[in-house]
Each structure stands twice: as structure tokens, then as C-alpha cells.
C-alpha positions as CSV (number, residue, x, y, z in Angstrom):
1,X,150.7,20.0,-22.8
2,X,150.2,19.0,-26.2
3,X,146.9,16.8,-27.0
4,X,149.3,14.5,-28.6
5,X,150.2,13.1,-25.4
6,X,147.0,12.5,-23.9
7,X,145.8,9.4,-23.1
8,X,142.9,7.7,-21.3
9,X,143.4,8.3,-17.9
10,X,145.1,11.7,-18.3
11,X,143.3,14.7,-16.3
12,X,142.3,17.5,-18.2
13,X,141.2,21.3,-16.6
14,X,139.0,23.0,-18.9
15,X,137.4,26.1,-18.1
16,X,138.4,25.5,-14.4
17,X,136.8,22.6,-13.8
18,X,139.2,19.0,-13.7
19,X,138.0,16.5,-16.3
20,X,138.7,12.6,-16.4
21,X,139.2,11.0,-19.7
22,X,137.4,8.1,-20.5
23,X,138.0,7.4,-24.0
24,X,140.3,8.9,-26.5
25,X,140.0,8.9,-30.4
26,X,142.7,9.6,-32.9
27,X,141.6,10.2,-36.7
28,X,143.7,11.1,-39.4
29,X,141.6,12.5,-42.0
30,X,142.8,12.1,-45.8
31,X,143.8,16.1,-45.6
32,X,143.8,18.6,-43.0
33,X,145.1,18.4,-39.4
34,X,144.6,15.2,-37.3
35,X,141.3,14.3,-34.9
36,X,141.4,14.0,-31.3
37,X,138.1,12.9,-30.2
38,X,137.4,12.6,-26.0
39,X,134.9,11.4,-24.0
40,X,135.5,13.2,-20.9
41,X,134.3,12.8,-17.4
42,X,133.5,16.0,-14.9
43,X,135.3,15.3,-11.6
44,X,133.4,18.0,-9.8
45,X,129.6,16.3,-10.8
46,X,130.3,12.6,-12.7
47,X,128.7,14.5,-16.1
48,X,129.8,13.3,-19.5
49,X,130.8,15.6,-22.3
50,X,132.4,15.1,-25.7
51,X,135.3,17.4,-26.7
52,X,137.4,17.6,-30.5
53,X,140.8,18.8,-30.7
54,X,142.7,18.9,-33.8
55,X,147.0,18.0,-33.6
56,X,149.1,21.1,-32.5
57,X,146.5,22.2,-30.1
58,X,147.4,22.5,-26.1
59,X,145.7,21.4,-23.7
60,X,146.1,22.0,-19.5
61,X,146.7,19.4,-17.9
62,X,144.7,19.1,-13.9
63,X,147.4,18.0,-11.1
64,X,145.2,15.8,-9.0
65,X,146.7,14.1,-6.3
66,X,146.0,11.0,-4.7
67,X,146.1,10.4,-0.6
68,X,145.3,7.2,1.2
69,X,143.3,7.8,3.4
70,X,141.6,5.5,6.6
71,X,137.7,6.0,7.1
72,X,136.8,6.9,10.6
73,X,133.3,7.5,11.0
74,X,129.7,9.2,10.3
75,X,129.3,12.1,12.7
76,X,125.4,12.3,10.6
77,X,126.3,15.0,7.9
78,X,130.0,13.9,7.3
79,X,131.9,11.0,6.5
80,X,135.4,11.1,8.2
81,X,138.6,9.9,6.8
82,X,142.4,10.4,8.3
83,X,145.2,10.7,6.1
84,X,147.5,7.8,6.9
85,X,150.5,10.1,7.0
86,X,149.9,13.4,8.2
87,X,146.8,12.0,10.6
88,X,144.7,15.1,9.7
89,X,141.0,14.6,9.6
90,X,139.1,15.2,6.1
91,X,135.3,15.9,6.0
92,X,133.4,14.7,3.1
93,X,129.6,15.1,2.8
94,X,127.3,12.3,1.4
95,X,127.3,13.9,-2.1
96,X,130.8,13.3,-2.9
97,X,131.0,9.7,-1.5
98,X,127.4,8.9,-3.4
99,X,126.7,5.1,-2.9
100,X,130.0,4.3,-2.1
101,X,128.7,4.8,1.6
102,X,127.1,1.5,1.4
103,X,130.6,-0.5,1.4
104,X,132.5,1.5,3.6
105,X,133.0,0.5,7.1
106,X,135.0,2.4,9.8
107,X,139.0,1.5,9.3
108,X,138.6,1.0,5.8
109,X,141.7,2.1,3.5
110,X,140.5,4.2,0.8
111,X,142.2,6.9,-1.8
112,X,140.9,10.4,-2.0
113,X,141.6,12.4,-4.7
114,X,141.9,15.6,-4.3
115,X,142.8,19.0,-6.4
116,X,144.9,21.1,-4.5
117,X,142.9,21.4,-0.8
118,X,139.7,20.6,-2.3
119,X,138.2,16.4,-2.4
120,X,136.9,15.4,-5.9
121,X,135.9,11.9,-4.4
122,X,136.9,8.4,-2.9
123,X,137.7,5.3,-4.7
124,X,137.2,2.2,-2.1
125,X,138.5,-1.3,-2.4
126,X,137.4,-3.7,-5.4
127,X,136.4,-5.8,-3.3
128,X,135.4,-5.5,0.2
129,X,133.6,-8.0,3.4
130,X,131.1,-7.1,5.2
131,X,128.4,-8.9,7.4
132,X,125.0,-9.6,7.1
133,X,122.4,-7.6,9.3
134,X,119.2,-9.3,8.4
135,X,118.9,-11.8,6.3
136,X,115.2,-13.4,4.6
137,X,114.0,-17.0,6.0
138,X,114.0,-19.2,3.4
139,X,112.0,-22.5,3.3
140,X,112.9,-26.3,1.2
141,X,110.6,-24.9,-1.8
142,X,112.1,-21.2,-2.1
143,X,115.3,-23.0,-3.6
144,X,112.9,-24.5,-6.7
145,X,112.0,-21.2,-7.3
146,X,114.7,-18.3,-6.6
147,X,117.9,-18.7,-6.7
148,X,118.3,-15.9,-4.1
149,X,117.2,-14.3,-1.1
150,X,117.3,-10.5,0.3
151,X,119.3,-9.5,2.9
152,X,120.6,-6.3,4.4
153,X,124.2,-5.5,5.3
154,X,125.6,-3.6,8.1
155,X,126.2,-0.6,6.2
156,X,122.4,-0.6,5.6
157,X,122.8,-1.9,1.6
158,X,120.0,-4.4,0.2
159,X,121.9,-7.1,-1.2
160,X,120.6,-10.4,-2.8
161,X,122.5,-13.6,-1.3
162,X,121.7,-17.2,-1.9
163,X,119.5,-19.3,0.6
164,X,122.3,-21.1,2.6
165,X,123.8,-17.4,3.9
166,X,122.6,-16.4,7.1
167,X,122.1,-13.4,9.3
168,X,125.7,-12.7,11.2
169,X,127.5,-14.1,8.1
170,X,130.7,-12.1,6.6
171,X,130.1,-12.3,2.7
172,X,132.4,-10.6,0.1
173,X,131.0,-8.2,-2.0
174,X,132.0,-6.5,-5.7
175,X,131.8,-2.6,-5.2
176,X,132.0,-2.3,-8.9
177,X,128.5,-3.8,-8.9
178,X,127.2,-4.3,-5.4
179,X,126.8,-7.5,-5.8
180,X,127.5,-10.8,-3.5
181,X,130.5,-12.5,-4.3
182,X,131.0,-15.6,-1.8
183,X,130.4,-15.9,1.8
184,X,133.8,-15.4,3.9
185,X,132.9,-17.0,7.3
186,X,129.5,-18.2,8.8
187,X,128.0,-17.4,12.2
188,X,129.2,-19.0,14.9
């Protein structure tokens, strides 16, 4: 493919290894050839690197494919997801779901991308709602002063909440930032 046609988004392979990119740059100099400048992102490791290509080079392009996938379990070494179509049973370890762990909970939809037979990682819901383990007691004066409390989620995540959310609430939380976004339902 030429580097003409790339665009943020587009998945590069370089030297074997599949590459995201994050940003792309395109200078025309007053002479010479034009300036493609990308800020690329290592699918394999989450590493950063900066590449320059000048117009009229090629580039090869990574066919990565995308499978949605339903999350199963934690046997204790592997997080297990079923493929929604073909029901066959994928093993990921905790270094390729990272702190993703912390928001997944078993029959969550999630897509896993993957290069040929091998994972490069999972991308979970925006937004997802989960329920509130232990929770901080909170007293009339701790609302002068903080605006909010610790608690700990199911999954085992630290999350601040504010005072009035209670242990065996269901809050919604932003996976983007793991942060608390409103409570859903309260304890019964």
C-alpha cells in the first residue's frame, strides 16, 4: 500500500511486528518529496515510536481482525473468552488484558483483536456497571470535607464514589478513566 493512503487508524506491520497509528502528519516541503510523519503504536507491547516516510514510498499494511468475543471466567492464570460465533474458547493471560481486568465481569461482550491465530488484546465496553463490594462509612461532617469516599468493586478495583453510595450498590463506571459515573440501582 502506498503511505498516501494511510490514515490514523490504519495498521501498519513493520519489521514483523503490527503497529497502530495514532497520529499522522503530512508536510509538503517547498522542494523535495512530501513528509509523512507517524506516531505509531506497537500492538504486541503498547510502545510508542515515531516513523518518517517521504510520498511514493510503500508501506505493508497488518490484517488484524476483530472477533466479538463473551468473557467467561478466570481459571487463576487465564482470562477466558468464547467467540460468539464459532463458541471456541480463547485463553488470554493477565499481560494482554492489563487493567482491563478490573471492569470485566463474566458474560461481558468484548472485541478481541487478533492477527492471524495470535490475540493482540481486548477492547471492553465504554462504559460498564458493576457493584460495589465494600464501601467506606461516611459520617454528617465527611461531606464538609471530601467530596468522596473509597470503595472497592467486585472485580477488586479501588474506586472513589460519593457519600450517599453504599455497599451492594450497581454504579456505572467510565473504563476510559476508571472512574465513577452515576449510581444505577441502590441496595435493596
Amino acid at each position: 500500500m502506498d503511505i498516501g493512503d494511510v490514515r490514523k487508524g490504519s495498521k501498519l506491520l513493520i519489521n514483523g511486528i503490527p503497529y497502530n497509528i495514532d497520529e499522522a502528519d503530512f508536510m509538503k516541503p517547498g522542494k523535495g518529496r512530501a513528509i509523512y510523519r507517524l506516531k505509531l503504536r506497537n500492538l504486541l507491547d503498547d510502545s510508542t515510536l515515531d516513523y518518517t516516510y517521504h510520498s511514493g514510498e510503500k508501506v505493508e499494511e497488518a490484517h488484524i481482525s476483530n472477533y466479538e468475543m463473551q468473557y467467561l471466567y478466570n481459571d487463576g492464570e487465564h482470562y477466558v473468552f468464547m467467540n460468539t460465533e464459532n463458541f471456541e474458547q480463547l485463553f488470554l493471560n493477565e499481560e494482554k488484558i492489563g487493567d482491563k481486568k478490573y471492569f470485566l465481569k463474566e458474560g461481558a461482550l468484548v472485541t478481541v483483536m487478533m492477527m492471524g491465530e495470535k490475540p493482540l488484546g481486548i477492547t471492553i465496553p465504554t462504559f460498564v456497571e458493576l457493584k460495589i463490594a465494600e464501601s467506606a462509612t461516611t459520617t454528617r461532617t465527611d461531606t464538609i470535607t471530601t467530596q468522596t469516599k473509597s470503595a472497592v468493586l467486585e472485580t477488586g478495583y479501588n474506586i472513589g464514589v460519593p457519600p450517599f453510595v453504599k455497599e451492594g450498590d450497581i454504579i456505572k463506571i467510565d473504563t476510559r478513566t476508571g472512574t465513577y459515573v452515576e449510581r444505577v440501582s441502590t441496595k435493596k
